[in-house]
N, C-alpha and C positions, 0 to 999 in steps of 0.2 A: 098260230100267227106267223110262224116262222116262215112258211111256206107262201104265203101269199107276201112277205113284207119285197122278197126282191121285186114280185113281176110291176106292184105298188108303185116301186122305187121308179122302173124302168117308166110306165105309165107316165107318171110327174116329170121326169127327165123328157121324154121324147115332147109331152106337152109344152115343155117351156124351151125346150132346142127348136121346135117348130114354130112359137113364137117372138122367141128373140132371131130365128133366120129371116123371118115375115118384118120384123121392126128393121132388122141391118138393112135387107135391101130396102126396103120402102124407102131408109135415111140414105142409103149410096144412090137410087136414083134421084132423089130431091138435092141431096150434096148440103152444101152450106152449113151453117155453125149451128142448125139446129141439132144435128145429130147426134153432141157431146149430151144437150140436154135430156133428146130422149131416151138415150140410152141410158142415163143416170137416173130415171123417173121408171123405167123399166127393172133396173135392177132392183129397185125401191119396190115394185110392186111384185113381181118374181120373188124376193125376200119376204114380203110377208105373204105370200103364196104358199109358200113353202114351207113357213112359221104357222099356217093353220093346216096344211096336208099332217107334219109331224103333230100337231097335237089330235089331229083324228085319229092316226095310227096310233097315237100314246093309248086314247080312249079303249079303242077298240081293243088293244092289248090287255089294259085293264079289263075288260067287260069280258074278256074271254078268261082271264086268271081268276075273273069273281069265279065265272060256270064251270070252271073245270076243278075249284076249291071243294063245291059242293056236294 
């Protein structure tokens, strides 16, 4: 598991740097006071993004510590 958790890590990261760059400018070109909200509705959703990537990873860590028990 050890070996795949960084490139995993980098994966989920570049995913969500690409889409909170996509949501900033989409919000600096439109401007206006909507952009506090979506970016606070993004974090929210980035958040539990991230809350079900870590528990695949948990999974998987487990399913591999069952196979290698046996």
């Amino acid at each position: 598991m050890r070996k795949w958790t960084i490139p995993l890590a980098f994966i989920g990261l570049g995913g969500a740097g690409a889409l909170l760059y996509s949501l900033l400018s989409r919000g600096l070109k439109r401007g206006g006071e909507k952009a506090p909200a979506r970016l606070a509705a993004w974090n929210d959703a980035t958040r539990r993004e991230l809350d079900r990537i870590q528990e695949s990873l948990q999974k998987v860590e487990q399913s591999l510590h069952t196979h290698s028990a046996s």
